[in-house]
C-alpha positions as CSV (number, residue, x, y, z in Angstrom):
1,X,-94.0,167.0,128.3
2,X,-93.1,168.2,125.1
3,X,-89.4,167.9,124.6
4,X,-89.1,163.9,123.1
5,X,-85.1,164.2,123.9
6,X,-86.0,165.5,127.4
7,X,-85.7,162.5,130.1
8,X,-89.3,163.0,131.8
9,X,-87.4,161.5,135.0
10,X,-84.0,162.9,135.5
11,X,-84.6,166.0,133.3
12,X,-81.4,165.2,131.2
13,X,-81.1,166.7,127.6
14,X,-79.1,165.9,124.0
15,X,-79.5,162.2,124.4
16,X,-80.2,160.5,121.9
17,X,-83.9,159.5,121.3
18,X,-83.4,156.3,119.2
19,X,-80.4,154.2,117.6
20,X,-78.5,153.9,119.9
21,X,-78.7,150.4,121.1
22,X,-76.5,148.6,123.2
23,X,-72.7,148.3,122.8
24,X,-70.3,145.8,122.8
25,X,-68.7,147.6,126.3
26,X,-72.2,146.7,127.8
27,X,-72.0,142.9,127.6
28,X,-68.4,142.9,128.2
29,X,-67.8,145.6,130.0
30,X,-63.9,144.0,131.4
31,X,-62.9,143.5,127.9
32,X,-59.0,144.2,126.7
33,X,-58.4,147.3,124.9
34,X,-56.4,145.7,122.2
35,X,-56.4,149.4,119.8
36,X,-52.5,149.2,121.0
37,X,-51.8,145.8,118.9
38,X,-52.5,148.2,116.1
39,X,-50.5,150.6,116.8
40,X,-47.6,149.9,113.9
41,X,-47.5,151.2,110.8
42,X,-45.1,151.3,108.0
43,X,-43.8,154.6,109.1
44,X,-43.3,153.4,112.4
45,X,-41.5,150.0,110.5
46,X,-37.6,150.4,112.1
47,X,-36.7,148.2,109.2
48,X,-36.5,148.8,105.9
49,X,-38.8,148.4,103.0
50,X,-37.2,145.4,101.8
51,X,-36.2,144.0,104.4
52,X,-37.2,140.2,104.3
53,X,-37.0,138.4,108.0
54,X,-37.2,134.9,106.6
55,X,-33.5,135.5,104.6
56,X,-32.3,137.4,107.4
57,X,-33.3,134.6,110.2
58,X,-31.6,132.2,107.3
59,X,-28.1,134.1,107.8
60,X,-27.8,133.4,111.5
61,X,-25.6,130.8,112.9
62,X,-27.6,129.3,114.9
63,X,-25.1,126.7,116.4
64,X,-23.1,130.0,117.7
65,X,-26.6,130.9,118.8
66,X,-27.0,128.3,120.9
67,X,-23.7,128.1,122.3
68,X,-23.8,132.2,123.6
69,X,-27.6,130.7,125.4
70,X,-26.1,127.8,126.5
71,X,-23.1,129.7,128.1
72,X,-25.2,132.7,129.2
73,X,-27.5,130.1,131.1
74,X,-24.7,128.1,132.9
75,X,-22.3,131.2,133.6
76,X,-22.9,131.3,137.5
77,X,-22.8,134.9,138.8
78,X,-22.0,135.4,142.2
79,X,-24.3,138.4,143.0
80,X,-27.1,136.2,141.6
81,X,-26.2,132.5,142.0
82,X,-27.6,129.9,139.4
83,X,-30.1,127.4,141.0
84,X,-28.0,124.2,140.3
85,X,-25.7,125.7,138.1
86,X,-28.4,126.5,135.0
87,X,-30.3,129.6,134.9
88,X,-33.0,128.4,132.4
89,X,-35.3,127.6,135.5
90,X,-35.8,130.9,136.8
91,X,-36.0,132.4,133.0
92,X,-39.0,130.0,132.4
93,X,-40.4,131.2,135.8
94,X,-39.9,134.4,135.1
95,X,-41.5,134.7,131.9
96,X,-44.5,132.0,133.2
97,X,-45.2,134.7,136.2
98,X,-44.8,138.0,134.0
99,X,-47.1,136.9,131.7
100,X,-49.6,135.8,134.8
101,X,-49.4,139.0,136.4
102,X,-51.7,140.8,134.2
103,X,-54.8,142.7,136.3
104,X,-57.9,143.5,134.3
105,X,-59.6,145.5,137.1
106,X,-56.2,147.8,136.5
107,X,-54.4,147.1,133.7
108,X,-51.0,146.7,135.7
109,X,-48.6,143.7,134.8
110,X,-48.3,141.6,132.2
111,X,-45.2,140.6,130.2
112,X,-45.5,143.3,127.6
113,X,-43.7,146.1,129.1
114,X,-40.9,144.7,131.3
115,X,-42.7,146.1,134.2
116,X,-42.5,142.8,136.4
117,X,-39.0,144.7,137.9
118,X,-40.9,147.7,138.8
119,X,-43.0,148.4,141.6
120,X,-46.0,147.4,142.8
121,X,-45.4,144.5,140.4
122,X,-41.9,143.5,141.8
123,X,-43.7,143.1,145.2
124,X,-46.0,140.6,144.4
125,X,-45.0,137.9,146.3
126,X,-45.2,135.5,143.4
127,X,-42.8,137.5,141.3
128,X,-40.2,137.0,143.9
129,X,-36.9,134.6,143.3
């Protein structure tokens, strides 16, 4: 055999013949594609510039704040009754079993997209009120 690239069992070309090694995907081959954590840029920035969260998050009143969650959470609806008169149960659930539905062997679930009303995910038994 004369080619060095040639494979002198499968007959395969255009591989590489040296330095290659072995990746990071071959020792942890289920690892999270995090590339869309860095996804934001300043030209994707909905805020401006100069805009400076810690002054902003200074401005808010947060006693109204807590009165609008506090009234929000024990405001009873009657197409979706409040267990015990408090909603903050089911929010805390909620967000506990969103955030535990993620699948690595498919990527489905999780609590970054909202998705925990959509099906399949909304069928998982343990996403259920």
């Amino acid at each position: 055999m004369t080619d060095i690239k040639k494979c002198p069992v499968t007959g395969a070309k255009n591989q590489p013949a040296a330095g290659v090694g072995t990746s990071i995907r071959d020792w942890w081959p289920n690892q999270l594609n995090l590339n869309i954590l860095h996804q934001h840029s300043c030209k994707s920035n909905p805020m401006d510039t100069k805009f400076n969260y810690a002054e902003e998050f200074k401005s808010i009143d947060l006693g109204a704040l807590k009165k609008d969650l506090y009234a929000l959470m024990t405001d009873s609806q009657e197409w979706w009754p409040a267990d015990y008169g408090h909603y903050g149960g089911l929010f805390i659930r909620m967000a506990w079993h969103s955030a535990g539905t993620y699948r690595t062997g498919d990527g489905r679930g999780g609590a970054g997209s909202g998705n925990q009303r959509l099906a399949p995910v909304n069928s998982w038994p343990d996403n259920a009120n």
